[in-house]
KOLFI-916640 format. One line per 2 residues: number of its first residue (from 0); their letters; for each residue x, y, z of C-alpha. Coordinates in steps of 0.2 Angstrom, whole numbers. Example, Ala and Ser with C-alpha at 12.3 -4.5 7.8 and 13.67 -1.06 7.14 Angstrom:
# residues 2
0> as> 62:-22:39 ~ 68:-5:36
This chain:
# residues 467
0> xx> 730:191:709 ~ 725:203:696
2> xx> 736:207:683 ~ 737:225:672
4> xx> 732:226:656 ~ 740:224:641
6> xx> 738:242:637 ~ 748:251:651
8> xx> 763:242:639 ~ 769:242:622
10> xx> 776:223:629 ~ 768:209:635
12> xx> 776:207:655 ~ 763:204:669
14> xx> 763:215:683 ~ 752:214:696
16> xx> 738:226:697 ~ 738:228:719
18> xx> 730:243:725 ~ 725:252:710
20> xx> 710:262:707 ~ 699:267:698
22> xx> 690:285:693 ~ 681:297:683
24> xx> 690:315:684 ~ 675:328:675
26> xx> 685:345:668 ~ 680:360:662
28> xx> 687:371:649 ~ 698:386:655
30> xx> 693:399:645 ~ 673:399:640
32> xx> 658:389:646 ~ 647:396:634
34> xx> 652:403:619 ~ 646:405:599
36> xx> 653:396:582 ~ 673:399:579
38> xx> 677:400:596 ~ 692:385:602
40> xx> 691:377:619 ~ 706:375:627
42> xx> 705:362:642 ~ 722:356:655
44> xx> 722:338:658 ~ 732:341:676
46> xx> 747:331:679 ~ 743:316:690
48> xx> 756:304:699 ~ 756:285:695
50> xx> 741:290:686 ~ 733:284:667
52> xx> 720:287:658 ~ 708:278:647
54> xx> 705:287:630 ~ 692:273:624
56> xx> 683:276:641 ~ 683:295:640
58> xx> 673:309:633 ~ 669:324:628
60> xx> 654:331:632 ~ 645:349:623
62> xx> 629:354:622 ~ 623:362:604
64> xx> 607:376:605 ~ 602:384:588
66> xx> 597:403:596 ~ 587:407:580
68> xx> 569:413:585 ~ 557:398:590
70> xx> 542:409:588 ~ 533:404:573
72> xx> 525:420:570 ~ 543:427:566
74> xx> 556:424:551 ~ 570:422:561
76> xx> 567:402:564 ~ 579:392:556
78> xx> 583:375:555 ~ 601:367:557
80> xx> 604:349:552 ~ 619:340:557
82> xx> 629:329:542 ~ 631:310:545
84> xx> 645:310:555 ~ 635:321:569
86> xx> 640:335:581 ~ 658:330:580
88> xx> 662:335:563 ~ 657:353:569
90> xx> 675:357:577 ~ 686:360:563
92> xx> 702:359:571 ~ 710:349:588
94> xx> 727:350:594 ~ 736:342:609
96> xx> 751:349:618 ~ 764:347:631
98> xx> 774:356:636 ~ 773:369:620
100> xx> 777:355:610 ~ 763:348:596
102> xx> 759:331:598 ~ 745:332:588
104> xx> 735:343:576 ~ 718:336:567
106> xx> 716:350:555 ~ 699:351:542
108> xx> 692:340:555 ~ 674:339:548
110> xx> 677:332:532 ~ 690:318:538
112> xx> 677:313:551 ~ 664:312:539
114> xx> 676:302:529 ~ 680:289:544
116> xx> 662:288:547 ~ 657:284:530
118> xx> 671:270:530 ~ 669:263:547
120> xx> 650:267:552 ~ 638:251:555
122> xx> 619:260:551 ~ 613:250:567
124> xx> 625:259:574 ~ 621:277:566
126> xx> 603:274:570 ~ 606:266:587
128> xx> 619:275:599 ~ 627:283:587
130> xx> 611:295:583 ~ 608:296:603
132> xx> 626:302:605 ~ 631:311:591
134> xx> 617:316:580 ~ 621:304:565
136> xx> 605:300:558 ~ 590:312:555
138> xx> 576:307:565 ~ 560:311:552
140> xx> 569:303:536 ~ 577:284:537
142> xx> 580:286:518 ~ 594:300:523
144> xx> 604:290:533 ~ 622:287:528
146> xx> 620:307:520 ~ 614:316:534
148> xx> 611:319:554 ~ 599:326:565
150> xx> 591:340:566 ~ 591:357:580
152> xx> 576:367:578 ~ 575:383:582
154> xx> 577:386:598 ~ 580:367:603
156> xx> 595:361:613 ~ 604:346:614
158> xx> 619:337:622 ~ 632:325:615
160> xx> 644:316:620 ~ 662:308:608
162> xx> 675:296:614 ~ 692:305:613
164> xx> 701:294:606 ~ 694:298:589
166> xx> 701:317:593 ~ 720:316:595
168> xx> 733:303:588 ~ 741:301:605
170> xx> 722:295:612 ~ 719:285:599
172> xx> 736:273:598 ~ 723:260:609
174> xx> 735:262:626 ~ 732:269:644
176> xx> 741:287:643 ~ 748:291:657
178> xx> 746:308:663 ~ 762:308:677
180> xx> 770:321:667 ~ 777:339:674
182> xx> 767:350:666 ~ 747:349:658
184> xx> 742:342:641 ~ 733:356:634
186> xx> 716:350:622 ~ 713:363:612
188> xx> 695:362:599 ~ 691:374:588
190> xx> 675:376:582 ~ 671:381:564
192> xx> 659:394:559 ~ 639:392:559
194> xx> 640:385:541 ~ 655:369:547
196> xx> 647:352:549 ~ 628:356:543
198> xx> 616:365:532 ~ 603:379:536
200> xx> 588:378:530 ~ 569:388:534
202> xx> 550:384:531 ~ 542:397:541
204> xx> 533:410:529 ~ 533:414:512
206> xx> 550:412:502 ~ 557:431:505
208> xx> 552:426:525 ~ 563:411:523
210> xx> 577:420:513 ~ 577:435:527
212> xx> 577:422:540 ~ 594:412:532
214> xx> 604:430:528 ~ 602:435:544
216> xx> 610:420:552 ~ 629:423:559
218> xx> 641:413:573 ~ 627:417:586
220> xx> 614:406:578 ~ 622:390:587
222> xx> 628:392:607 ~ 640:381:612
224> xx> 640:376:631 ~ 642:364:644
226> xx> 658:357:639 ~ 665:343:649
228> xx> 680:331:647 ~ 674:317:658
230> xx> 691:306:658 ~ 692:289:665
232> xx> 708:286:674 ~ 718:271:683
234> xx> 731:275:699 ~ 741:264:700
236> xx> 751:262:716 ~ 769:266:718
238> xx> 777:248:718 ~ 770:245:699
240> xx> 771:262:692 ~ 792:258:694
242> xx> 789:240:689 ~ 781:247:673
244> xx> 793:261:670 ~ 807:247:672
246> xx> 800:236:659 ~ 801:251:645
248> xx> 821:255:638 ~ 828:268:649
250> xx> 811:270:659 ~ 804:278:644
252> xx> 786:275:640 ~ 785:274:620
254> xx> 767:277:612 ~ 766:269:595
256> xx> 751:280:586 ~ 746:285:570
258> xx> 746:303:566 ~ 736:311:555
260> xx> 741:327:538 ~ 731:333:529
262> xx> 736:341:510 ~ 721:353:502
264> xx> 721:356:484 ~ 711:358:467
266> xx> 705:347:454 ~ 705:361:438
268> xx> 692:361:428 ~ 690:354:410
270> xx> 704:342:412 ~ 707:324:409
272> xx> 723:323:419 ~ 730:330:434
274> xx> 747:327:446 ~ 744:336:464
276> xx> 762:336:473 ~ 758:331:490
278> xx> 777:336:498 ~ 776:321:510
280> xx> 791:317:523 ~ 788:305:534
282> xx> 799:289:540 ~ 783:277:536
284> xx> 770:283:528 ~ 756:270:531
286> xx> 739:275:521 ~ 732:287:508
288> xx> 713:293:509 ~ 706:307:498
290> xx> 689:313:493 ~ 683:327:482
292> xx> 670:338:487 ~ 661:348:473
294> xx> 662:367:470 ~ 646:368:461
296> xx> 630:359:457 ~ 615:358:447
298> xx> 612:350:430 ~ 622:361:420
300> xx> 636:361:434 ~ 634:380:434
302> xx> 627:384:454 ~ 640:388:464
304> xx> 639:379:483 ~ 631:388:496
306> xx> 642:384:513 ~ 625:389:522
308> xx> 614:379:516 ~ 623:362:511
310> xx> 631:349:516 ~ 648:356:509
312> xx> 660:346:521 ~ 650:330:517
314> xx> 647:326:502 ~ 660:318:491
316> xx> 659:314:473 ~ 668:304:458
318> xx> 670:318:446 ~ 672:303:433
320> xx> 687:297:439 ~ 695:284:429
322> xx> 709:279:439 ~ 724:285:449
324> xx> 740:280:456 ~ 753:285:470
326> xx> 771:291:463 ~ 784:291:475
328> xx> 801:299:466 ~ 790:298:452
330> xx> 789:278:452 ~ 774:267:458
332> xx> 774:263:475 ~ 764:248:483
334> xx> 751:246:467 ~ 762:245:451
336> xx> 747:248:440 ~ 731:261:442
338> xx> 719:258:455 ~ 703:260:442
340> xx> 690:273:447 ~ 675:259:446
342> xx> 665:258:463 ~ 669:241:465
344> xx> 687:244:466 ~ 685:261:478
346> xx> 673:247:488 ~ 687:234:488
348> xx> 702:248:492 ~ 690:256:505
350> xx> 687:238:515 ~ 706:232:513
352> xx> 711:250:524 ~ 697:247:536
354> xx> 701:226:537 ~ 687:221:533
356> xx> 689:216:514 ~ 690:195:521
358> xx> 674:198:532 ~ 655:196:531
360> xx> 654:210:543 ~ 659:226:539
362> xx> 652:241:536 ~ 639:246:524
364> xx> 647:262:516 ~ 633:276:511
366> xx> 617:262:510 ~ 605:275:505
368> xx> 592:272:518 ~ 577:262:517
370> xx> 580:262:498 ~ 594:251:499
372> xx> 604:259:485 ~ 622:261:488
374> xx> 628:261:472 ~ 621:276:469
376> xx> 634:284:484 ~ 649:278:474
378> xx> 643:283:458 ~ 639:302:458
380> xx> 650:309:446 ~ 641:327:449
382> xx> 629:333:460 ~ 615:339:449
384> xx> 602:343:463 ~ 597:359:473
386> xx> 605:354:486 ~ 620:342:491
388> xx> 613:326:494 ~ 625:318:508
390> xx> 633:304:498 ~ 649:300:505
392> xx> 654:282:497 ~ 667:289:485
394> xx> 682:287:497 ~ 699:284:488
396> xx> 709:275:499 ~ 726:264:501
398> xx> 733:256:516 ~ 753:256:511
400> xx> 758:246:528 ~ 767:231:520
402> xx> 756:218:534 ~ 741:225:529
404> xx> 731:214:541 ~ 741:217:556
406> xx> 743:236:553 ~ 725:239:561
408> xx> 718:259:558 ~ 711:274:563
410> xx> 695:267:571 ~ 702:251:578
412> xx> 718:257:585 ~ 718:244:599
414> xx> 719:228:587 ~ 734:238:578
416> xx> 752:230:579 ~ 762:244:571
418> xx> 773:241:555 ~ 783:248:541
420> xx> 775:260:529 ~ 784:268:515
422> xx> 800:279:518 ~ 794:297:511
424> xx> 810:309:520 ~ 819:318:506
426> xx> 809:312:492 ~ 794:318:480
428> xx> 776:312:482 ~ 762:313:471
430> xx> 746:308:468 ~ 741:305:449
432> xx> 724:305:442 ~ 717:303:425
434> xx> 697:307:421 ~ 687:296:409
436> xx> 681:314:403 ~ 682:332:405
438> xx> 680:333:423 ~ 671:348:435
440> xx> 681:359:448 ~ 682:350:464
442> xx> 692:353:481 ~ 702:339:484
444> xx> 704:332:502 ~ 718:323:507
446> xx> 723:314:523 ~ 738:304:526
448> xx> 740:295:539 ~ 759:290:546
450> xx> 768:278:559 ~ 771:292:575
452> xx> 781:289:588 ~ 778:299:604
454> xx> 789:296:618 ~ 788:301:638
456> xx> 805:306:644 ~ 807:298:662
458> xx> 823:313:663 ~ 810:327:659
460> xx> 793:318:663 ~ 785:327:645
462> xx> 779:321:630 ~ 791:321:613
464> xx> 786:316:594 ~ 802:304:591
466> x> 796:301:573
């Protein structure tokens, strides 16, 4: 006799898994099948009875076509090249709903991907199935790998494909989601402009060619098509849909997840000590990450950023950062003492959130390519190129779960036994940070990540955020 999974339950009871089956359901948006930069896709997930679905077995699947001129003779060909975390960093925002209510909202979805990917990323894997999938190595430059991502030449297509439990805090709690609800959950993606998730760039002519060909870009220059949500699902027959339904409190299935904020704010220039208020209030606040993305570049620090033609969303740096420290009501909360701004440390924090500090195994954050130098991710105070380089390994991070090795995270949901973050209802947080010298202008970036319970009602048969 088979048995159901584990992950149709929050519990461990064994039910038997007679007559179920299995199968891939393939939908398309409602709204567009073709479409330029900015435009959001809206998709209903139909209500099925007795029915689940696999979010580590389903995907999303978009092709990407850069519509400048492949002609050669002309100076309209342009080249766009993805950042390390690939095609998916392009969609700026995804939100889930049912029902009209917001189960979950993934905003500046670019940078925090580019984040998870630089913290979670194995480079055989970026230069494996990762780059066949997603886009997340450049395929002419192995010393880029880690800071930048394939490559659409003008006129060139290509499709991807990304797991949806990396888009929506429900899909990614690691449990079958069960889709026997009265009404649709609407998935909605929003796509960010032509200049969100890459850099522009042109080779074609003389420089006043190339300079014609970049200005003249717009939305248009990438067509968006061929969306699919190819779902995996599970029906199960009637007989253990009620067995299961019986095992949970008052037939209620609860989905334990980890949602996702986001605060956005400004690190002033020319100073050696800044507080941002970050007006958190959840029950259990479980982990912190942050980066800084710079505002200009050059060796005098004097070039502004050019969103068209750099790796804006991407590139993260130090800004000589000499430590920082989470205030909660103005106290020290989890570490009593700074967390020191030397790579080492942010390594050390950085591992300890992804649970891999005890291990041999984890991932090699920002490696710098066949030069093997990813130090040099970690320590860029300021970008003094050109051009943004890509380098990513400057992630401040804290897990504040008080199990830290049971509390599991974003990209490995499925090994997580959820526990008690850090009370932050009715009370003031603030992230503190003090600069080993005057520092440059930087946007700060920060996603906190918090214990999310999203229940469906037997009584209503909708999805509700509990917590």
């Amino acid at each position: 006799m088979s048995v159901l999974p584990d992950r149709f339950l929050n519990k461990k009871h064994p039910h038997s898994a007679a007559n179920a089956t299995s199968y891939v359901s393939r939908q398309v948006p409602l709204n567009v099948q073709k479409a330029p930069a900015s435009t959001t896709i809206n998709f209903r997930i139909g209500t099925q009875p007795n029915t689940f679905v696999d979010p580590s077995a389903s995907f999303l699947r978009w092709k990407i076509k850069n519509t400048t001129a492949a002609d050669a003779s002309t100076t309209g060909a342009c080249t766009f090249e993805l950042g390390s975390a690939g095609a998916p960093a392009q969609f700026e925002t995804i939100v889930l709903l049912n029902s009209g209510s917001q189960l979950s909202h993934y905003q500046n979805y670019g940078v925090f991907r580019s984040m998870k990917n630089a913290m979670n990323c194995h480079t055989d894997w970026m230069i494996g199935p990762g780059n066949v999938m997603q886009g997340t190595a450049p395929d002419d430059n192995q010393s880029l790998v880690g800071r930048k991502g394939a490559k659409i030449k003008a006129g060139e297509e290509r499709v991807f494909v990304d797991p949806i439990c990396n888009h929506t805090s429900l899909f990614n709690c690691g449990k079958m989601i069960s889709l026997d609800t009265i009404d649709n959950l609407d998935l909605r993606y929003t796509i960010g402009d032509y200049t969100y998730g890459g850099a522009w760039s042109s080779t074609l002519g003389d420089l006043a060619a190339q300079t014609a060909a970049l200005q003249a870009l717009n939305d248009s220059s990438l067509e968006f098509s061929d969306f699919e949500l190819v779902l995996a699902c599970v029906q199960l027959d009637s007989g253990t849909a009620s067995q299961l339904r019986a095992a949970h409190p008052e037939g209620n299935i609860c989905y334990e997840c980890r949602g996702i904020g986001r605060v956005s704010s400004t690190i002033p220039a020319n100073v050696t000590g800044h507080n941002v208020v970050l007006g958190l209030g959840y029950s259990s606040l479980m982990a912190l990450h942050a980066v800084q993305l710079p505002q200009f570049k050059g060796s005098g620090q004097t070039d502004s950023i050019v969103p068209k033609t750099d790796h804006d969303k991407s590139t993260f740096v130090k800004n000589f950062l000499n430590r920082h420290i989470f205030l909660l009501d103005g106290a020290p909360v989890e570490n009593l003492r700074h967390i020191k701004g030397d790579p080492a440390e942010i390594a050390a924090f950085q591992q300890i959130a992804t649970g891999n500090f005890h291990k041999f195994s984890g991932p090699i954050i920002d490696h710098g390519g066949t030069t093997l130098k990813p130090f040099e991710g970690f320590d860029n105070d300021t970008e003094t190129g050109s051009e943004l380089s890509g380098k990513k390994g400057y992630v401040l991070s804290q897990e504040l779960c008080i199990y830290k090795q049971k509390s599991g995270h974003w990209a490995d949901s499925e090994m997580a036994v959820m526990c008690e973050g850090r009370g932050t209802l009715a009370s003031s947080t603030q992230l503190n940070f003090e600069f080993s010298q005057a520092c440059k202008s930087t946007t700060l970036e920060i996603f906190p990540e918090y214990r999310q319970l999203i229940v469906l009602d037997n009584n209503t048969k909708t999805y509700r955020v509990s917590q």
